[in-house]
DSSP file (Angstrom, degrees, kcal/mol; ACC not computed):
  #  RESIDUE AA STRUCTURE BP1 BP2  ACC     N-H-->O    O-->H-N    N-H-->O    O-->H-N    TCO  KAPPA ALPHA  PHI   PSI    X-CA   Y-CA   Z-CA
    1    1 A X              0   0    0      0, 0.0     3,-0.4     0, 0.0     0, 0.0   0.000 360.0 360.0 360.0 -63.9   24.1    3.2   12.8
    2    2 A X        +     0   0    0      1,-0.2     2,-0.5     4,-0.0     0, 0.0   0.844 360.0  19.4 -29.3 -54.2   24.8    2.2    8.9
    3    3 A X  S >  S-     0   0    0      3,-0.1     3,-1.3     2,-0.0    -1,-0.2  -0.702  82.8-165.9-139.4  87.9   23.8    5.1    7.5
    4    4 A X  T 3  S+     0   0    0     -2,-0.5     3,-0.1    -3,-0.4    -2,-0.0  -0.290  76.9  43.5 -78.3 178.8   23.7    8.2    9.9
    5    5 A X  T 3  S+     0   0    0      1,-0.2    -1,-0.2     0, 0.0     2,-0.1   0.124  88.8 152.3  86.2 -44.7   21.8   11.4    9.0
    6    6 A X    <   -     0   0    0     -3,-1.3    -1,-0.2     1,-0.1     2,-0.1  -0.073  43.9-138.1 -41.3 112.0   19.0    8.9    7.7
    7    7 A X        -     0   0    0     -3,-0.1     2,-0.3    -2,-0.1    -1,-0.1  -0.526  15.4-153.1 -64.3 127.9   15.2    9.8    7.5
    8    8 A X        -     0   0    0     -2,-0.1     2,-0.4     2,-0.0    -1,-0.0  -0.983  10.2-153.6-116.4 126.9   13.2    6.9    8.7
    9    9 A X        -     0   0    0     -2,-0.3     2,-0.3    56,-0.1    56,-0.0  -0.749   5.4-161.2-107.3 140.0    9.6    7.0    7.1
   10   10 A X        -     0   0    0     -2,-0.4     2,-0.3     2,-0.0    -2,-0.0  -0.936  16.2-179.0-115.8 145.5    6.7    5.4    8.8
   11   11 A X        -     0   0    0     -2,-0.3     2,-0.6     2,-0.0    -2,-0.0  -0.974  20.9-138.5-146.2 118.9    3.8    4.7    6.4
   12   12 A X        -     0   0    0     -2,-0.3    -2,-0.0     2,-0.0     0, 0.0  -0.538  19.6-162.9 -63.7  48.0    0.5    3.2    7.1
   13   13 A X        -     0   0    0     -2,-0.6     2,-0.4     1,-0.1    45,-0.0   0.009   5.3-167.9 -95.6 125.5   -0.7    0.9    4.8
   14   14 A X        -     0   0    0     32,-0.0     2,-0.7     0, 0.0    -1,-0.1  -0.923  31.9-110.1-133.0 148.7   -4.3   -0.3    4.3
   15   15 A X        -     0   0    0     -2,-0.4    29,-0.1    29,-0.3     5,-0.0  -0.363  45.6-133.1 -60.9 123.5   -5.9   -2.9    2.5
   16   16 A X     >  -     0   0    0     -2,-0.7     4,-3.2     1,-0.1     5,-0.3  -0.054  20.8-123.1 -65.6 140.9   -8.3   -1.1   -0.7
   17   17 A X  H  > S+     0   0    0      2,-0.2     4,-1.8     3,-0.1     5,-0.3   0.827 116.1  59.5 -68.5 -11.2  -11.5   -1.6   -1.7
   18   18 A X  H >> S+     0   0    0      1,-0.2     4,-2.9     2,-0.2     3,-1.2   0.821 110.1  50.2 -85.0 -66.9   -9.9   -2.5   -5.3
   19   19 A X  H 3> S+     0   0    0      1,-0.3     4,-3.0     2,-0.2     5,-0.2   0.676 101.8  56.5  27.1 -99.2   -8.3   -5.1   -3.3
   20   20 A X  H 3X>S+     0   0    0     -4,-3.2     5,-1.2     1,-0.2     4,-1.0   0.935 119.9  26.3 -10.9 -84.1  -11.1   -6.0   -2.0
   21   21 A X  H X<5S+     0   0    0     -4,-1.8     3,-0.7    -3,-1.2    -1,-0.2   0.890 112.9  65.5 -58.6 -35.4  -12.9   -6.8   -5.4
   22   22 A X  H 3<5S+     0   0    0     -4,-2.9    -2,-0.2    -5,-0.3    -1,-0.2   0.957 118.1  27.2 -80.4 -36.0   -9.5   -7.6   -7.2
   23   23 A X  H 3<5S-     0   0    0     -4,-3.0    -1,-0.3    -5,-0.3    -2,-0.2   0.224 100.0-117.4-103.8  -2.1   -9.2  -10.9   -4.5
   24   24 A X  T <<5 -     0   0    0     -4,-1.0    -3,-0.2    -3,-0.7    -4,-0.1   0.935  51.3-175.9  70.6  21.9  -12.6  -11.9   -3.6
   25   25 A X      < -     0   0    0     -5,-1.2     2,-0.3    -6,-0.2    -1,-0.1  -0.213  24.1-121.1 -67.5 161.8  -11.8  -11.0    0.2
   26   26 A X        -     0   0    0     -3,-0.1     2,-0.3    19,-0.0    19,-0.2  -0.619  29.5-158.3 -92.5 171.2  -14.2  -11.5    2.9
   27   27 A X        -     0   0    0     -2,-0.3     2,-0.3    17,-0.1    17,-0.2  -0.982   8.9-163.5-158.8 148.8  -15.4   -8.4    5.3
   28   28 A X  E     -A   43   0A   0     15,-2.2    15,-1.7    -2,-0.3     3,-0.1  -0.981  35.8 -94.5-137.1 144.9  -16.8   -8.0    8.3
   29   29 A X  E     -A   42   0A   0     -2,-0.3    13,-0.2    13,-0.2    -1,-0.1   0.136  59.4 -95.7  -3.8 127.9  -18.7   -4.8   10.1
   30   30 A X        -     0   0    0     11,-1.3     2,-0.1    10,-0.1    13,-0.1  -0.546  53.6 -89.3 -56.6 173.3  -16.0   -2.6   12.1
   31   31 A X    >   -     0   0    0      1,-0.2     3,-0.7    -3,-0.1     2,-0.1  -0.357  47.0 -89.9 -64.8 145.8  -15.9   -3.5   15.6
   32   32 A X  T 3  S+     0   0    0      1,-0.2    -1,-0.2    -2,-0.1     3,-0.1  -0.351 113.9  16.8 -34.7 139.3  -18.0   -1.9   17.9
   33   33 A X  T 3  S+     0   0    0      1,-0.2     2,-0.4    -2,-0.1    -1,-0.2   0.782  80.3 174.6  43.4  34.9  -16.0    1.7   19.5
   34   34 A X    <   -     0   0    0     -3,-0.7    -1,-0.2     1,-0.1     4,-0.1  -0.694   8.8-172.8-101.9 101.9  -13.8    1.2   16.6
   35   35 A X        +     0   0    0     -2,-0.4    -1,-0.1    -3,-0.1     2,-0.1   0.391  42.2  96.1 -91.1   3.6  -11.8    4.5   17.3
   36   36 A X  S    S-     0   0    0      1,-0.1     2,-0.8     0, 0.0    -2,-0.1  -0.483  88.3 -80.4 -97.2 168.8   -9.6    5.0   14.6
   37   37 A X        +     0   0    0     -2,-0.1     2,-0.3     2,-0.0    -1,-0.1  -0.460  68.9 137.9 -52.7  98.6  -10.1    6.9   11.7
   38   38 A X        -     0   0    0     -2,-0.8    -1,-0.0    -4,-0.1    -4,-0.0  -0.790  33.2-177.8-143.9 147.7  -12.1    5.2    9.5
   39   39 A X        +     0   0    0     -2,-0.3    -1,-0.1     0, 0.0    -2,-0.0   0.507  56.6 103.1-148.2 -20.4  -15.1    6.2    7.1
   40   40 A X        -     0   0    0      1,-0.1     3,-0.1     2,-0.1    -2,-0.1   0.179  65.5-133.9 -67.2-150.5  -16.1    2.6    5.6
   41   41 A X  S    S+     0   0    0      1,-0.1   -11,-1.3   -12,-0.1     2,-0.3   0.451  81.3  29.8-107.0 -30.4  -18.5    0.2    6.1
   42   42 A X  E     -A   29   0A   0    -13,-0.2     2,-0.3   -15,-0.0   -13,-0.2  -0.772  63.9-141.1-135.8 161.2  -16.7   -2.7    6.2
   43   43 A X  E     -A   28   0A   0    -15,-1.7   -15,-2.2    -2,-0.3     2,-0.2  -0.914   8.9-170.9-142.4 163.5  -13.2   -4.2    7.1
   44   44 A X        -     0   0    0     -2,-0.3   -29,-0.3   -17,-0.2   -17,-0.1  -0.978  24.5-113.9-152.1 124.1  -10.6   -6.6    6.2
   45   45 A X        -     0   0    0     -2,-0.2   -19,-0.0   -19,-0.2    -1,-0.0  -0.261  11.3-149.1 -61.4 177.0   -7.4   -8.3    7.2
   46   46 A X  S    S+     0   0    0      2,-0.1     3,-0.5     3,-0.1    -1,-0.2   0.219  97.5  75.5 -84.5  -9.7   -4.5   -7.6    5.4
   47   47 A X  S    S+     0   0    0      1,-0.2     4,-0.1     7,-0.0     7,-0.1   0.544  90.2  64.0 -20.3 -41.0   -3.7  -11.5    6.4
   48   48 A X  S    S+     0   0    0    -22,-0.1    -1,-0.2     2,-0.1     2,-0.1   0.448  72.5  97.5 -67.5 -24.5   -6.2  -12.2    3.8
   49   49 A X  S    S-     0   0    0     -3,-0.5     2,-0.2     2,-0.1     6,-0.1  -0.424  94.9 -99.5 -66.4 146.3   -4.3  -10.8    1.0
   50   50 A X    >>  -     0   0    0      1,-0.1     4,-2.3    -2,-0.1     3,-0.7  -0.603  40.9-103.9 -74.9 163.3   -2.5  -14.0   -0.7
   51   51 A X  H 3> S+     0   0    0      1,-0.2     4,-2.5     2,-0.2    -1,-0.1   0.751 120.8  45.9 -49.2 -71.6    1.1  -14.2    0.5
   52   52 A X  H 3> S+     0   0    0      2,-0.2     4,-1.1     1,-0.2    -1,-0.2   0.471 114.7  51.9 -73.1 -14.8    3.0  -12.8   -2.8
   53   53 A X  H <> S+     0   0    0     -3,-0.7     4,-1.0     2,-0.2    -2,-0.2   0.923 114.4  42.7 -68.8 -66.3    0.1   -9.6   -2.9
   54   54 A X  H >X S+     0   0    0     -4,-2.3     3,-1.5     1,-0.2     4,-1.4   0.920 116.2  46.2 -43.8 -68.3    0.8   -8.8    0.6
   55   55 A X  H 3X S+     0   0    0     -4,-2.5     4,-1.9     1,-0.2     5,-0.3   0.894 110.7  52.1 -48.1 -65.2    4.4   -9.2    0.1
   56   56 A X  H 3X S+     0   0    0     -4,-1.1     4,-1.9     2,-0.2    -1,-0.2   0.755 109.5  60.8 -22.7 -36.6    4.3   -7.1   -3.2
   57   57 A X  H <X S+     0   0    0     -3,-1.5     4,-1.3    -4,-1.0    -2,-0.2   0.999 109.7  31.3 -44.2 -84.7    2.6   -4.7   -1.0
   58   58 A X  H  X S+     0   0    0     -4,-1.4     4,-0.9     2,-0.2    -2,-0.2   0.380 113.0  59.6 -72.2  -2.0    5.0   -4.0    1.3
   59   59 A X  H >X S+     0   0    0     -4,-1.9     4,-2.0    -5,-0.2     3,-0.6   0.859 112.5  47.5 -94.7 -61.0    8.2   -4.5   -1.2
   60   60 A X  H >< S+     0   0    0     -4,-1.9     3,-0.5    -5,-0.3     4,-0.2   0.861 119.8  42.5 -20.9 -60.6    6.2   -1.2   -3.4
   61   61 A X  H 3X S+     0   0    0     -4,-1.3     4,-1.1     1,-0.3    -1,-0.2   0.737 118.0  41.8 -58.2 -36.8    5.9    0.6    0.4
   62   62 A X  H << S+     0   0    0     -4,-0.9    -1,-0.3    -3,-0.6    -2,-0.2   0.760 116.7  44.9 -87.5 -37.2    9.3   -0.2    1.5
   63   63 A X  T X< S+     0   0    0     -4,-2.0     3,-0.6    -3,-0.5    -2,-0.2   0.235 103.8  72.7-111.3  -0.3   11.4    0.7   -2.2
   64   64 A X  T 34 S+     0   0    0     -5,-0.3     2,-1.4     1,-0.2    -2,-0.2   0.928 107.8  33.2 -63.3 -73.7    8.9    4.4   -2.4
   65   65 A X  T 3< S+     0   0    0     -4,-1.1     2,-0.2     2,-0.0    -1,-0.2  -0.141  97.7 116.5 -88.1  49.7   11.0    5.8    0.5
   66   66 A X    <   -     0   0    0     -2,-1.4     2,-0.4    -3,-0.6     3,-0.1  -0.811  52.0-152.8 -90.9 157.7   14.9    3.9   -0.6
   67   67 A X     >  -     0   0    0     -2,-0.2     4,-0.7     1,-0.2    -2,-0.0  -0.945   0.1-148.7-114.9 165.8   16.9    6.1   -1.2
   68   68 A X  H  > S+     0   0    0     -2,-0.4     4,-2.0     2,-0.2    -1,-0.2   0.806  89.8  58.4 -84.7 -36.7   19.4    4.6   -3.6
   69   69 A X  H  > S+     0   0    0      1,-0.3     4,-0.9     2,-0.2     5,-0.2   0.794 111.7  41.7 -79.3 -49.8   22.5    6.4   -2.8
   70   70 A X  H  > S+     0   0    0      2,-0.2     4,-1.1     3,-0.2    -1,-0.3   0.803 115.5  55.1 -50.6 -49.6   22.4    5.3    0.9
   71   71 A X  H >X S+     0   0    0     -4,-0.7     3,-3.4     1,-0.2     4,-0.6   0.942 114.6  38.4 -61.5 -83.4   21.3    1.7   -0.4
   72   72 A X  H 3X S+     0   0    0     -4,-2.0     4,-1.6     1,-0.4    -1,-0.2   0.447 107.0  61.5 -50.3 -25.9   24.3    1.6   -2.6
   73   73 A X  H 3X S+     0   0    0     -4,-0.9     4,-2.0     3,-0.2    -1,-0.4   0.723 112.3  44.9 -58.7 -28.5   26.8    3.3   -0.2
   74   74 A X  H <X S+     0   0    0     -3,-3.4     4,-3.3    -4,-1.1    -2,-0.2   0.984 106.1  54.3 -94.2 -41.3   26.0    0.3    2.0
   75   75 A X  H  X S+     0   0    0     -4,-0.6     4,-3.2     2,-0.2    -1,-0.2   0.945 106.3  49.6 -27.1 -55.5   26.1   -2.5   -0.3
   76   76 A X  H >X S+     0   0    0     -4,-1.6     4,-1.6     1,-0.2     3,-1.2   0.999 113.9  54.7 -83.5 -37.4   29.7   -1.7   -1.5
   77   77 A X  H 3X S+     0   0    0     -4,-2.0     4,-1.2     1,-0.2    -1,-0.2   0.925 103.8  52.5  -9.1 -73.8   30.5   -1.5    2.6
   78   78 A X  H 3X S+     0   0    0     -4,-3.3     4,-1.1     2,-0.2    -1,-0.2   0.811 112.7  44.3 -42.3 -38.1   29.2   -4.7    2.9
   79   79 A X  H X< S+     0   0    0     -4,-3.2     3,-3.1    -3,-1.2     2,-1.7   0.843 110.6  51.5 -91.5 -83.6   31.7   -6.1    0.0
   80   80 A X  H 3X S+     0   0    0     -4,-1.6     4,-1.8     1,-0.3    -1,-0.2   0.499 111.0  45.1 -81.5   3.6   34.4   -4.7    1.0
   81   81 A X  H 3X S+     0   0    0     -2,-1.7     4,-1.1    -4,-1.2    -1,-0.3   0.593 120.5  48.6-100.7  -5.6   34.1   -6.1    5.0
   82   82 A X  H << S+     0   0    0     -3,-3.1     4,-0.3    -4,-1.1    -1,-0.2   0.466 110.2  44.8-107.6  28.5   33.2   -9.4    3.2
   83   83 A X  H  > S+     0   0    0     -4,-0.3     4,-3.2     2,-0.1    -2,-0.2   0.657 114.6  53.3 -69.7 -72.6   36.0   -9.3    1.0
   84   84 A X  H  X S+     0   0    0     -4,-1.8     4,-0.8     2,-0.2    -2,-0.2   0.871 109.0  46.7  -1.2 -76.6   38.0   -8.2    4.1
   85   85 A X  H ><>S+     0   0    0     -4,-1.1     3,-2.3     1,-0.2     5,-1.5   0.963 109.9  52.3 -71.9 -51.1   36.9  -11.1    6.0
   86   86 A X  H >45S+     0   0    0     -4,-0.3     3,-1.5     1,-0.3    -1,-0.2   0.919 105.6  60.2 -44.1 -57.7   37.7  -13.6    3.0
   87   87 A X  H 3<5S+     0   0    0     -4,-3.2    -1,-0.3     1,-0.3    -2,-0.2   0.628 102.2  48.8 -36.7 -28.4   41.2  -11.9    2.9
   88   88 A X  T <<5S-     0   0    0     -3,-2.3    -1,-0.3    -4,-0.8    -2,-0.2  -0.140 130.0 -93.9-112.8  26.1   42.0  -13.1    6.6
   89   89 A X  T < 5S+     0   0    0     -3,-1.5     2,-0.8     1,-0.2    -3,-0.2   0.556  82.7 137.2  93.1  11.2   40.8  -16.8    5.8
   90   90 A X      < -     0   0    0     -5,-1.5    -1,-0.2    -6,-0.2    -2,-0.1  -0.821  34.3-168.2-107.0  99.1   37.0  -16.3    7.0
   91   91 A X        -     0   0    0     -2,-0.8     2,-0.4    -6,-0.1     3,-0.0  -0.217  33.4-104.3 -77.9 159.3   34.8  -18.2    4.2
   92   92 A X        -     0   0    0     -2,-0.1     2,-0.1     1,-0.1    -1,-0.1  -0.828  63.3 -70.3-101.4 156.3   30.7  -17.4    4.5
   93   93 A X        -     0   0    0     -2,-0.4    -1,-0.1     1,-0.2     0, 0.0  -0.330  35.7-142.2 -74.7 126.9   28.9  -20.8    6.1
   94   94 A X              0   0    0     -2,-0.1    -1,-0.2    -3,-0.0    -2,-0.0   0.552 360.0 360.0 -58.1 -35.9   29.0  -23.2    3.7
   95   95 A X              0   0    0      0, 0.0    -2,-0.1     0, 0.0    -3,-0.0   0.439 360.0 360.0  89.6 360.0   25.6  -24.0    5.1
């Protein structure tokens, strides 16, 4: 709606064996009928990861595919409809 024309990337993201090592994770067997495509021995949550890894993770995954141009067209949107709004007497929540 924000940005039409926009490519929306889906990406899978899995936890690594350096991972693995780098954090001391625990692992368990795969599941039994464990269909997916899969070639290790062993598995892991991605739950497991500490908080700010995981998060790191996904900020890398998420900031691959931005595109900037799009980012930045929507930022200066955003100021000028909350500049806008400030102009007609509507302050942001004080909180």
């Amino acid at each position: 709606m924000d940005a039409p024309g926009t490519e929306v990337v889906l990406e899978r993201l899995a936890v690594t064996e350096r991972m693995i090592a780098d954090h001391h994770l625990p692992t368990a067997p795969p599941k039994a009928g464990y269909h997916r495509s899969f070639s290790g021995t062993s598995t892991t949550q991605a739950e497991t990861l500490p908080p700010d890894v995981l998060a790191a993770v996904l900020r890398a995954a998420i900031t691959s595919h931005r595109d900037m141009r799009v980012l930045a067209e929507l930022l200066e949107r955003e100021d000028e409809r909350r500049r806008l709004l400030e102009s007609l007497g509507y302050a942001p929540d004080a909180g």
